[in-house]
VOVO-703935 format. One record per residue: y, x, z of N, C-alpha, C in turn; residue number from 1. Coordinates in steps of 0.001 Angstrom, whole numbers, plus 500000, padded with zeros to 6 digits. Layout:
+--------+--------+--------+--------+--------+--------+--------+--------+--------+-----+
:   n.py :   n.px :   n.pz :  ca.py :  ca.px :  ca.pz :   c.py :   c.px :   c.pz :  nr :
+--------+--------+--------+--------+--------+--------+--------+--------+--------+-----+
:      Y :      X :      Z :      Y :      X :      Z :      Y :      X :      Z : NUM :
...
+--------+--------+--------+--------+--------+--------+--------+--------+--------+-----+
//
This chain:
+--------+--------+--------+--------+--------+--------+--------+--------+--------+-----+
:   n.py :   n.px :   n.pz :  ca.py :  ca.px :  ca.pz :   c.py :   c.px :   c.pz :  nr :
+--------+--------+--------+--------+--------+--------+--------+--------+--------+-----+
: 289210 : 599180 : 568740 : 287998 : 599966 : 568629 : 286863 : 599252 : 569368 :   1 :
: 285655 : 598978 : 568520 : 284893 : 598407 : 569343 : 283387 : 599550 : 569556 :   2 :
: 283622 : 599663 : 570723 : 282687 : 600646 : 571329 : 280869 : 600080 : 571686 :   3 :
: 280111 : 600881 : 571348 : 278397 : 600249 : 571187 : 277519 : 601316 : 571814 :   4 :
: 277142 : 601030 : 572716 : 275536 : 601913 : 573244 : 274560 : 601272 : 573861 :   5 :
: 273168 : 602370 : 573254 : 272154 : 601669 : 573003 : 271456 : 601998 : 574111 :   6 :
: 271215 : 601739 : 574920 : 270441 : 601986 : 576367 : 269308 : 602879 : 576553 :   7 :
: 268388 : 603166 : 575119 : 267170 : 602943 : 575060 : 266885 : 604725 : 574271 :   8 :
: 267758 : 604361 : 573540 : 268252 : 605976 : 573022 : 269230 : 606843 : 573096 :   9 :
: 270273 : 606185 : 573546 : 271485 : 607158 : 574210 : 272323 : 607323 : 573082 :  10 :
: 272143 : 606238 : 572293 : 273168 : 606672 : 570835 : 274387 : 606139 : 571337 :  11 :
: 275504 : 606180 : 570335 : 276623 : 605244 : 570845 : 277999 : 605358 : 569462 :  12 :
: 278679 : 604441 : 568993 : 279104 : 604354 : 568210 : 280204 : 603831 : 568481 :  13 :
: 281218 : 604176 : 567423 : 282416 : 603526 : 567741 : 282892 : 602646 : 566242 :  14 :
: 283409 : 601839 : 566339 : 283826 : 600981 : 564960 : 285167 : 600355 : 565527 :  15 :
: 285798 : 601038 : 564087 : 287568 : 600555 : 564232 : 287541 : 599415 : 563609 :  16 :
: 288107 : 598803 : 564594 : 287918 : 597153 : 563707 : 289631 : 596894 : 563024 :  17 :
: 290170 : 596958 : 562528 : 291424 : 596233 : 561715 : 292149 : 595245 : 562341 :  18 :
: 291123 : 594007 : 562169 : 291864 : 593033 : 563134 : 290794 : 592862 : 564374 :  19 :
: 291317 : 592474 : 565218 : 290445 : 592137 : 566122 : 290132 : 590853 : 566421 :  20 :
: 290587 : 589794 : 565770 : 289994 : 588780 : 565076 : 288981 : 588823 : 564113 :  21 :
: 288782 : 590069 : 563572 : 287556 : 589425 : 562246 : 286041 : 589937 : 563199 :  22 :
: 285648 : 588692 : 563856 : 284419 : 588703 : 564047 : 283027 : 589143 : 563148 :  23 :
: 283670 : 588873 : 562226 : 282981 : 588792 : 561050 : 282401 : 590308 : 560822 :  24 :
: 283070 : 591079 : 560645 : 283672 : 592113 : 560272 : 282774 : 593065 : 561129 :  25 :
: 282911 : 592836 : 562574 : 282205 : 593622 : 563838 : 281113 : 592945 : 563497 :  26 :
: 280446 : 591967 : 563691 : 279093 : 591542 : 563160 : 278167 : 592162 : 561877 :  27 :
: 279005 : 592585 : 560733 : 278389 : 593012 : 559693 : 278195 : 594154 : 560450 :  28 :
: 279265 : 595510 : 561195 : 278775 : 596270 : 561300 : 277802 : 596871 : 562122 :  29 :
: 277644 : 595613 : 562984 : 276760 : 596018 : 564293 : 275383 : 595641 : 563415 :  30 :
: 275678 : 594439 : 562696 : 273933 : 594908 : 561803 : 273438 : 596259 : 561464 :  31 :
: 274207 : 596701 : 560772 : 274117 : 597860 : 560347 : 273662 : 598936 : 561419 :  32 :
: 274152 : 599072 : 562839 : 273596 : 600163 : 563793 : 272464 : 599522 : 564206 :  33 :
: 272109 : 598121 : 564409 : 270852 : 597917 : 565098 : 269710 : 598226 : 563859 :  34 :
: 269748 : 597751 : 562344 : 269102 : 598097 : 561243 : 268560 : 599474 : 561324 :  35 :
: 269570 : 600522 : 561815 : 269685 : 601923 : 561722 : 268421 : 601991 : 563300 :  36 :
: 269002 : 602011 : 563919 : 268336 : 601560 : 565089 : 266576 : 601242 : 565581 :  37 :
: 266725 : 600222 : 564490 : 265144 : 599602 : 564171 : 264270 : 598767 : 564872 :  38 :
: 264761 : 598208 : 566207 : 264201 : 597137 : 567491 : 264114 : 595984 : 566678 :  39 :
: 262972 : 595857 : 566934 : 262115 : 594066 : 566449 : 263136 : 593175 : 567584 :  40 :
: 263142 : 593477 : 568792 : 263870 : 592703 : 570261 : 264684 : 593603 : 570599 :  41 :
: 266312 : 592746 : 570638 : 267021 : 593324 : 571519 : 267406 : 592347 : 572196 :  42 :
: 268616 : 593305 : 573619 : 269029 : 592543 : 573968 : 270643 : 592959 : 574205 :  43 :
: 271450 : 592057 : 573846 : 272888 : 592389 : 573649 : 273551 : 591814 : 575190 :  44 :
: 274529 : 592921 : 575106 : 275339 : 592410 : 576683 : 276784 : 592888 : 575978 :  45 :
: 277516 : 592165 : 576465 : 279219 : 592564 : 576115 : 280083 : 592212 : 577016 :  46 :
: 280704 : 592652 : 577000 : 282029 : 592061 : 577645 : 282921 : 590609 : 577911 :  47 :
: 282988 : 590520 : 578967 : 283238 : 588883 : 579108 : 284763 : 588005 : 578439 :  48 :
: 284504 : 588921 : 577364 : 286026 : 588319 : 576449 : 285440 : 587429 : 575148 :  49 :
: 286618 : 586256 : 575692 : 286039 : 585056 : 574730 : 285522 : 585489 : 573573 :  50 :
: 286721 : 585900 : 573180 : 286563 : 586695 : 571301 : 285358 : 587075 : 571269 :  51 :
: 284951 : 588701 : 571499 : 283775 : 589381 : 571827 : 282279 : 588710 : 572441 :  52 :
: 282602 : 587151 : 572289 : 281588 : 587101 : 573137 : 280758 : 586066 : 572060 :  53 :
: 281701 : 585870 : 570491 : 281121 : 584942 : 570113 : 280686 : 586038 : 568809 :  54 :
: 280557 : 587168 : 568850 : 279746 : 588577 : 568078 : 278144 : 588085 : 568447 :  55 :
: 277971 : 588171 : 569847 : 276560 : 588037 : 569727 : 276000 : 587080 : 569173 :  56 :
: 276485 : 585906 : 568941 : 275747 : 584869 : 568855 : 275440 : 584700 : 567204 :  57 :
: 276855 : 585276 : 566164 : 276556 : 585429 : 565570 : 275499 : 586519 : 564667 :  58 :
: 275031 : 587497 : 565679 : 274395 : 588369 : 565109 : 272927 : 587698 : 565593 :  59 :
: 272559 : 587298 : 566528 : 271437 : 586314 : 566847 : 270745 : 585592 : 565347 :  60 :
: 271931 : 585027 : 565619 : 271563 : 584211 : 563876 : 271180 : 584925 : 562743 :  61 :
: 272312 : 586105 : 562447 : 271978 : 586834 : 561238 : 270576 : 587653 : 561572 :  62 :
: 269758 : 587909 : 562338 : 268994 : 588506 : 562942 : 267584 : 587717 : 563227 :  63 :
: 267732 : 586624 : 563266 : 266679 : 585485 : 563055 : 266167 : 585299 : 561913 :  64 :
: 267071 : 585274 : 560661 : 266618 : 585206 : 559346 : 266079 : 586213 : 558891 :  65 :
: 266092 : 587622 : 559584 : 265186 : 588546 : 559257 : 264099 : 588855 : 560044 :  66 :
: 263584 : 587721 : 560451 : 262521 : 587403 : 561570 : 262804 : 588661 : 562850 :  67 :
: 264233 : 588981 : 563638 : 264060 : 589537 : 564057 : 264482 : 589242 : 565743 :  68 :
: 264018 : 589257 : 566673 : 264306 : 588484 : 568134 : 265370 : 589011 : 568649 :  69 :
: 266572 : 588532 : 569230 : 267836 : 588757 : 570292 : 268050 : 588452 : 571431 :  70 :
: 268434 : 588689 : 572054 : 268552 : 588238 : 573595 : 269922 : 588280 : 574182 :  71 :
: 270440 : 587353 : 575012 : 272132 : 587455 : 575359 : 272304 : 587788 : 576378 :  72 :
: 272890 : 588406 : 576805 : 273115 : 588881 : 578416 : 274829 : 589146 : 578272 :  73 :
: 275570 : 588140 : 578972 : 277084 : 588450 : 579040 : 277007 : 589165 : 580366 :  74 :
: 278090 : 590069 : 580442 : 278648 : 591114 : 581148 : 279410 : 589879 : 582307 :  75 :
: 279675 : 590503 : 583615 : 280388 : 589607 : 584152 : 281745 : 589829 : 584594 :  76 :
: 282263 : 588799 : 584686 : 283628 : 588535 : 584884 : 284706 : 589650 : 585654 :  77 :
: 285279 : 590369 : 585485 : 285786 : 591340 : 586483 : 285318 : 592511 : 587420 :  78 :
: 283506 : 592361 : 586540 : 282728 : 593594 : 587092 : 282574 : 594703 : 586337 :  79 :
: 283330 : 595481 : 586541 : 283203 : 597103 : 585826 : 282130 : 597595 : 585899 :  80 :
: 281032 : 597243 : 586902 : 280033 : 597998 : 587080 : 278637 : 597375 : 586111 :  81 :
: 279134 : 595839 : 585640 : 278030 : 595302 : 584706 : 277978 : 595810 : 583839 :  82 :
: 278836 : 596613 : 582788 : 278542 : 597553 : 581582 : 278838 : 599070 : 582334 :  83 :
: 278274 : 599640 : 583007 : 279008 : 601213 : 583703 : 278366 : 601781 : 582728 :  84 :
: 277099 : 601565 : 582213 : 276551 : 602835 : 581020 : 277055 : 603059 : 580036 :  85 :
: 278006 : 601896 : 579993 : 278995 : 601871 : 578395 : 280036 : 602464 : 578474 :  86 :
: 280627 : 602020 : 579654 : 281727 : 603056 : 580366 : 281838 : 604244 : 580501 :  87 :
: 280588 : 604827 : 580960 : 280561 : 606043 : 581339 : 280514 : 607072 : 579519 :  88 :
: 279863 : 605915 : 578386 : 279456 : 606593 : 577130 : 281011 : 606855 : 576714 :  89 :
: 281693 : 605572 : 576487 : 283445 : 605646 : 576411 : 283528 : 606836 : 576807 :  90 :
: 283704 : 607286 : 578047 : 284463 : 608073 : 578634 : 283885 : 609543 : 578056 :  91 :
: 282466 : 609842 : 577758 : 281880 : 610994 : 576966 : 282491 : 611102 : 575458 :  92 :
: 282750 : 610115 : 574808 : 283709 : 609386 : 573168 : 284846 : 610281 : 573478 :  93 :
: 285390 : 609793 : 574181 : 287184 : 610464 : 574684 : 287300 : 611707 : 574148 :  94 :
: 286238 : 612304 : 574932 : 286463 : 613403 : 575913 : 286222 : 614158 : 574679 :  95 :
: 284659 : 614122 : 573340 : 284423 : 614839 : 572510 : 285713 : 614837 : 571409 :  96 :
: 286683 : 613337 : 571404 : 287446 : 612862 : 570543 : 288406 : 613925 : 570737 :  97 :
: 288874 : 613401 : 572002 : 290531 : 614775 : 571934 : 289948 : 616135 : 571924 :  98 :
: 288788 : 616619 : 571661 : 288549 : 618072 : 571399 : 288720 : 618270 : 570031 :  99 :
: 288153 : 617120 : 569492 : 288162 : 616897 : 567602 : 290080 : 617039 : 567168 : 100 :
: 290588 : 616897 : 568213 : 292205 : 616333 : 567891 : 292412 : 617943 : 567716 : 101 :
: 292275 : 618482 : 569128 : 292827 : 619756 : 569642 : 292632 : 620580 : 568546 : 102 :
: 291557 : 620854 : 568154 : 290831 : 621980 : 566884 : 291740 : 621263 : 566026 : 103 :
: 291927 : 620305 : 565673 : 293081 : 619798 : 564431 : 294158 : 620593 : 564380 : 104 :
: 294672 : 620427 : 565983 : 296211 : 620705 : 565474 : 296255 : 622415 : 565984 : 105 :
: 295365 : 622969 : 566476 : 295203 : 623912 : 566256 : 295439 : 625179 : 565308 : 106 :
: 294831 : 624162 : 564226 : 294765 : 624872 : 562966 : 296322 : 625008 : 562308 : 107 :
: 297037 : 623611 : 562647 : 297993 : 623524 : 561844 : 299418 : 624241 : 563047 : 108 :
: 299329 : 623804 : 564409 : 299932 : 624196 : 565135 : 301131 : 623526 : 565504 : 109 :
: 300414 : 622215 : 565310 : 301444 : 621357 : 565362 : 300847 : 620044 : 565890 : 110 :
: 301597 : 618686 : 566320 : 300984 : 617724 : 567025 : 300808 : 616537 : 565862 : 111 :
: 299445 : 615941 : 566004 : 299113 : 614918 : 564720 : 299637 : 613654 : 566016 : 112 :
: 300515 : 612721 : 565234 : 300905 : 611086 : 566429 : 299200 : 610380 : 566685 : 113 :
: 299565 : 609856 : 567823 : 297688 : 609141 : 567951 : 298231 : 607680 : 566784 : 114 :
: 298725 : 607729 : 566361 : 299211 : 606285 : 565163 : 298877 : 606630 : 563964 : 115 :
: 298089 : 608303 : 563622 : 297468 : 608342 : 562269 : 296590 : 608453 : 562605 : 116 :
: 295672 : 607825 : 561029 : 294527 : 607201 : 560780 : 293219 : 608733 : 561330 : 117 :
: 293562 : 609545 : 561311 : 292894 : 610243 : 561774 : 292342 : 610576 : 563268 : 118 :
: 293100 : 609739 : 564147 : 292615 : 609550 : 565276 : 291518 : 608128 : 565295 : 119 :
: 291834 : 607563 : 564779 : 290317 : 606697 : 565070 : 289409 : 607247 : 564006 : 120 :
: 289365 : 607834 : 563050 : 287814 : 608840 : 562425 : 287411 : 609628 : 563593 : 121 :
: 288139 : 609896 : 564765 : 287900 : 611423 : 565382 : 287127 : 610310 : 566848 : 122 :
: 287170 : 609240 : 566443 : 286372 : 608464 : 567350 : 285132 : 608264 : 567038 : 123 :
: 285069 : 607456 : 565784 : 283668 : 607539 : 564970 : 283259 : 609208 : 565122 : 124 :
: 283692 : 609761 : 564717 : 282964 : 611296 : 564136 : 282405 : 611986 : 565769 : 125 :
: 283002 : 611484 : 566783 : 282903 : 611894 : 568312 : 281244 : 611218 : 568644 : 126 :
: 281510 : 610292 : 568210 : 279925 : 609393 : 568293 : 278804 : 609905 : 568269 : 127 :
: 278975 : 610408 : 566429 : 278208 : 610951 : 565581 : 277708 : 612460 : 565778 : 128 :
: 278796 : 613035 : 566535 : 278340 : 614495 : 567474 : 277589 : 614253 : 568222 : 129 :
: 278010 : 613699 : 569265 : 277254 : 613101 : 570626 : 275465 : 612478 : 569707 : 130 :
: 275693 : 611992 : 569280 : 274267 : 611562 : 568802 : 273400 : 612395 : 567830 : 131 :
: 273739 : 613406 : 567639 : 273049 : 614433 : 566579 : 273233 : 615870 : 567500 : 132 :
: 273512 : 615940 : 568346 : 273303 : 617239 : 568886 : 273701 : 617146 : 570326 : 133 :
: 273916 : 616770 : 571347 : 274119 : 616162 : 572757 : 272664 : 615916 : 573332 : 134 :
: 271512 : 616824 : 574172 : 270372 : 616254 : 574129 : 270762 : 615056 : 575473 : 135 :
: 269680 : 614194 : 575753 : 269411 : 613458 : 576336 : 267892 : 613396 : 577283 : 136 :
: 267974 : 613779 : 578484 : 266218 : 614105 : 578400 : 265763 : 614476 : 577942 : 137 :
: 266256 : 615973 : 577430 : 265406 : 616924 : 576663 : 265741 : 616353 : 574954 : 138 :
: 266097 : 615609 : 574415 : 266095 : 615287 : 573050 : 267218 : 614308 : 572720 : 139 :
: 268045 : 615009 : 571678 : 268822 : 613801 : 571420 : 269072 : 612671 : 571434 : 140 :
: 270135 : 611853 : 571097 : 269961 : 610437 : 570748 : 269588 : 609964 : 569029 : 141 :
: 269711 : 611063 : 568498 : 269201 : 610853 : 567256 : 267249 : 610903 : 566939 : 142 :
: 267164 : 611980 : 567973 : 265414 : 611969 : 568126 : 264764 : 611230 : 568842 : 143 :
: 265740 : 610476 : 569535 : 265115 : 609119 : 570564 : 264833 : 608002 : 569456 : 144 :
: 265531 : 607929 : 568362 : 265929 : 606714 : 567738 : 265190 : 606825 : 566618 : 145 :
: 265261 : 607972 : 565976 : 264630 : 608246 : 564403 : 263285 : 608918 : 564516 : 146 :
: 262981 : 610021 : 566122 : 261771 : 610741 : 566517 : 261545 : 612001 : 565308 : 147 :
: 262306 : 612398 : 564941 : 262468 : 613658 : 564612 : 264291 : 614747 : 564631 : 148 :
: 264264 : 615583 : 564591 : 265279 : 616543 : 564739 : 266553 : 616797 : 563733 : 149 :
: 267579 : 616173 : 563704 : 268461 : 616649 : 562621 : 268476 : 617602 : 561858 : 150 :
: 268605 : 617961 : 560523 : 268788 : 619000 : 559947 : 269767 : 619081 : 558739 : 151 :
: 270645 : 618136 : 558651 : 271955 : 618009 : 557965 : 272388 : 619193 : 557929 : 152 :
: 273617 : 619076 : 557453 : 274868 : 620403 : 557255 : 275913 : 619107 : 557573 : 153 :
: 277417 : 619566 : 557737 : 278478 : 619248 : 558101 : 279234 : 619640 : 558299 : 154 :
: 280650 : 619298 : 558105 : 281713 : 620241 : 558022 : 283064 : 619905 : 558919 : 155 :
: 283615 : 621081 : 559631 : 284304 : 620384 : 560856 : 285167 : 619522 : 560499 : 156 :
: 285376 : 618387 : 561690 : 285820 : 617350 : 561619 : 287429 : 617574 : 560730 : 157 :
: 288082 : 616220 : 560013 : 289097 : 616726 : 559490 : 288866 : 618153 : 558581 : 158 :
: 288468 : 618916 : 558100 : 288585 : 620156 : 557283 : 288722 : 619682 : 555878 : 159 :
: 289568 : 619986 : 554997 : 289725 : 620064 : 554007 : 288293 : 621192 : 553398 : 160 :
: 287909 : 619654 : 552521 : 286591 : 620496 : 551282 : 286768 : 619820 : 549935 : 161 :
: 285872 : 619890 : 549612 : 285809 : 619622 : 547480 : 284965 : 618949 : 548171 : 162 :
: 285013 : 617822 : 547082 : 284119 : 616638 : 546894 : 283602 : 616239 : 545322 : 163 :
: 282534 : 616210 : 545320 : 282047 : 615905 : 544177 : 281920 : 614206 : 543296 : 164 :
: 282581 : 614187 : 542319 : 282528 : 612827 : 541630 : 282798 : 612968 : 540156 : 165 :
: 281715 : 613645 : 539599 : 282175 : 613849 : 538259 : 282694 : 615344 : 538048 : 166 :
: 283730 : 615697 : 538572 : 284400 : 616971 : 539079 : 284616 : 617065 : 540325 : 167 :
: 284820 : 618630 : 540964 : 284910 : 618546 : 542046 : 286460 : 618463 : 542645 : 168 :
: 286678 : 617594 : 543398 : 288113 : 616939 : 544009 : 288873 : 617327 : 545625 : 169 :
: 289871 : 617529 : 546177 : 290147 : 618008 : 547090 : 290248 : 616872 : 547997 : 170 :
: 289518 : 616636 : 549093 : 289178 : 615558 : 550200 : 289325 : 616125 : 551717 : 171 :
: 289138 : 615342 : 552387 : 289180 : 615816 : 554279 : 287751 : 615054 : 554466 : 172 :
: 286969 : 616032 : 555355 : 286330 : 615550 : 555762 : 286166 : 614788 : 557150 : 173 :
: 285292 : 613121 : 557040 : 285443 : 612591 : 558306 : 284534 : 612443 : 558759 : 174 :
: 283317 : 612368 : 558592 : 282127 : 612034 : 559160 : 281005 : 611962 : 558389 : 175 :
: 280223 : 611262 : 558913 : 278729 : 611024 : 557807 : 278119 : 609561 : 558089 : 176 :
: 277575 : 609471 : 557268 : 277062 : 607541 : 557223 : 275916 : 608070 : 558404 : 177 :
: 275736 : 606810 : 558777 : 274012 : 605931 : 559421 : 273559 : 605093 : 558092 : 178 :
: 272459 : 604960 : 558238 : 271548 : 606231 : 558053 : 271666 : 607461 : 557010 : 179 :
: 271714 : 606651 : 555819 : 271892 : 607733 : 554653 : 272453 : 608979 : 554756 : 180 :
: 272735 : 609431 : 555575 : 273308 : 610632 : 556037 : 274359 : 611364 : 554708 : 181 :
: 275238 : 610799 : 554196 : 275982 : 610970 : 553400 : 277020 : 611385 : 553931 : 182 :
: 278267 : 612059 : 553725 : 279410 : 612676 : 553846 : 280542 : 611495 : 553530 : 183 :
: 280733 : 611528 : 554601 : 282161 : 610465 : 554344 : 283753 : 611417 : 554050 : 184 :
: 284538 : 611195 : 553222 : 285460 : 611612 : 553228 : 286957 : 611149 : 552488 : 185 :
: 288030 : 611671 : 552803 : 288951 : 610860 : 552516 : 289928 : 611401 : 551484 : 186 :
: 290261 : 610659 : 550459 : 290654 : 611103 : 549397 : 291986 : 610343 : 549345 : 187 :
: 293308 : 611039 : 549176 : 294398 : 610210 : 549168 : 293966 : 609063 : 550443 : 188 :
: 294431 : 607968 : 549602 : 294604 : 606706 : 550711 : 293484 : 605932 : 550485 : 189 :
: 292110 : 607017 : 550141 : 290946 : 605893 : 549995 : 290084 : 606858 : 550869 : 190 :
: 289202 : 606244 : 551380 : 287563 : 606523 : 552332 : 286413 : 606603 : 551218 : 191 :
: 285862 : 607539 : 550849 : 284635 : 607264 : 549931 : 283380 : 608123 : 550872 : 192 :
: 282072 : 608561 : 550325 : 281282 : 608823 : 550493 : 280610 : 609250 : 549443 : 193 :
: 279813 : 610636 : 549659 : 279058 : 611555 : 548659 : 277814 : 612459 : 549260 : 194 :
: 277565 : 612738 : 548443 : 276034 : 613337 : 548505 : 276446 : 614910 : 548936 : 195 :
: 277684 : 615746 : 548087 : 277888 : 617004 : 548163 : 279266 : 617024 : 548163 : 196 :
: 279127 : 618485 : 548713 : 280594 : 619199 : 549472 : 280787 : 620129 : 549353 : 197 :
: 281725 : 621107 : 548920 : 281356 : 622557 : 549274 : 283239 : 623176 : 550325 : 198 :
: 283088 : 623878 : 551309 : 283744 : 624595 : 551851 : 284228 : 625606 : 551330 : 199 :
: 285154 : 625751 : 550883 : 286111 : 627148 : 550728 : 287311 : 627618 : 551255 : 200 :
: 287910 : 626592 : 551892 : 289127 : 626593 : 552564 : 288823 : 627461 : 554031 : 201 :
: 289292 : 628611 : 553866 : 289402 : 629131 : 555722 : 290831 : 628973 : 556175 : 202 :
: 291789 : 628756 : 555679 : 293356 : 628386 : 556001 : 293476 : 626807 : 555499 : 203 :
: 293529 : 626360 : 556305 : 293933 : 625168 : 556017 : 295263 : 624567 : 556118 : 204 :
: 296058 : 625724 : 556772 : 297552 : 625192 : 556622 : 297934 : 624575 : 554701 : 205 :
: 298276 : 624986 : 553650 : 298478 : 625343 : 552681 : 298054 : 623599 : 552337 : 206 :
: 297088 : 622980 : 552646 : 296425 : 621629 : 552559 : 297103 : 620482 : 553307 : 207 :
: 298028 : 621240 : 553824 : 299037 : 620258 : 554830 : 299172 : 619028 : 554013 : 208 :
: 299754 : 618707 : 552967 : 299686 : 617189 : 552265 : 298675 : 616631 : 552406 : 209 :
: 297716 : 616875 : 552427 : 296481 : 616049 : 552132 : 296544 : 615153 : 553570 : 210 :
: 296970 : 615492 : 554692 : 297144 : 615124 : 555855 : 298016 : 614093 : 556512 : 211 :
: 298986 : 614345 : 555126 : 300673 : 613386 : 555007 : 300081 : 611890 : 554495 : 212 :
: 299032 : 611957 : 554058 : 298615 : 610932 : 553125 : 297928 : 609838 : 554022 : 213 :
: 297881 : 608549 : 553646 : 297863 : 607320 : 554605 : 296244 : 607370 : 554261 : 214 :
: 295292 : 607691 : 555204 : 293881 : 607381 : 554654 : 293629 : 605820 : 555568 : 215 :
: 292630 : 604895 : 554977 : 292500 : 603549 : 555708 : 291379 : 603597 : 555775 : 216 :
: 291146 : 603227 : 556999 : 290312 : 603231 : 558033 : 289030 : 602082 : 557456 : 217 :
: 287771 : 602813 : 557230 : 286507 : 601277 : 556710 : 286540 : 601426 : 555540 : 218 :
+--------+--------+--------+--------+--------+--------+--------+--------+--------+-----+
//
C-alpha cells in the first residue's frame, strides 16, 4: 500500500500497488492525485527506500513535459519524525479503515480474513471519507483542494447496490473516482465504474456470494 499526503490540503490517499516493484504503476497513479490536486510546484518527500525513491524522479520527468515544476526532498534515514505528518495521516487511514471493516462484518456477523480484496478498498475508501467530510481548519480536505463543498451521494462502504450498464446489475460498492466523482464498484472478479446506483438492499445477509467472489484490486 502506498500511502500519499498532501501538506497543503490535508487530503491523503492510499494506492494498492500489486507489485511493489512496478514503479511504473505508482507513478501513473500519483499523476493522477497531483493532476486532481492541481499545483503548478510541488514538492515531493518520501521515504528513504531505494525502490520508493526512484517514484519521484520519475514523476519529475513526467511532470516537466507538462510544463509543470517538482522539487525532491528525501525523507531521512531512520528518522520517523522526517515524514510525522504522513504518519500521523496513516494512523487517521487505520483507524477510519477498521471502522469500514467493523460495519462489514457487522452486518454479516461474521469475520471477513484481512487477505480479502476488500480490505485494501476499505483503505482507499478510508481516504476518500477523511477527505470529503473530516474538516480541517474549519473546511475539508476536499474544500482546501477543489474550494468548494461536496455534494455527491454514496453508498456505505462494501453495500451491495444495482449498477447500471445497459441493465441494471448486482455489484458492491467500493468507493468513488478523483476527480470524476464516479462510483466505483465491484462486479464478480472485475472493478468497474459508473455514473448510477440505486440502493435497495436493507439485509444484506442474502448477498453473501457476492462477497465469496475474488474482486482485483485497480
Amino acid at each position: 500500500m502506498l500511502n500519499v499526503y498532501d501538506s497543503h490540503s490535508g487530503c491523503v490517499f492510499a494506492i494498492p500497488v500489486p507489485l511493489k516493484r512496478n514503479v511504473h504503476f505508482m507513478c501513473r497513479e500519483l499523476m493522477k492525485i497531483l493532476q486532481f490536486l492541481g499545483y503548478s510546484t510541488v514538492v515531493l518527500r518520501c521515504d528513504a527506500e531505494p525502490l520508493l525513491m526512484k517514484v519521484p524522479s520519475l514523476l519529475k520527468t513526467a511532470r516537466q513535459k507538462l510544463g509543470a515544476k517538482t522539487l525532491l526532498e528525501n525523507g531521512q534515514v531512520r528518522d520517523p519524525g522526517s515524514n510525522a505528518w504522513v504518519e500521523n495521516a496513516v494512523n487517521r487511514v487505520k483507524q477510519q479503515a477498521m471502522t469500514l471493516i467493523y460495519h462489514l462484518e457487522l452486518q454479516f456477523r461474521m469475520s471477513f480474513p484481512v487477505t480479502h480484496p476488500l480490505f485494501s478498498w476499505c483503505f482507499v475508501h478510508a481516504c476518500w471519507l477523511l477527505n470529503h467530510f473530516v474538516p480541517k481548519g474549519g473546511a475539508t480536505p476536499f474544500e482546501g483542494a477543489c474550494g468548494r463543498e461536496y455534494d455527491g451521494r454514496i453508498a456505505c462502504f462494501a453495500e451491495p447496490i444495482l449498477r447500471f450498464l445497459g441493465t441494471w446489475m448486482k455489484a458492491l460498492f467500493l468507493t468513488k473516482t478523483v476527480p470524476n466523482d464516479m462510483y466505483v464498484v465491484g462486479i464478480g472478479n472485475r472493478v468497474r465504474s459508473t455514473r448510477a446506483v440505486k440502493r435497495i438492499y436493507k439485509d444484506w445477509v442474502p448477498q453473501l456470494a457476492m462477497y465469496q467472489m475474488v474482486l482485483t484490486v485497480g
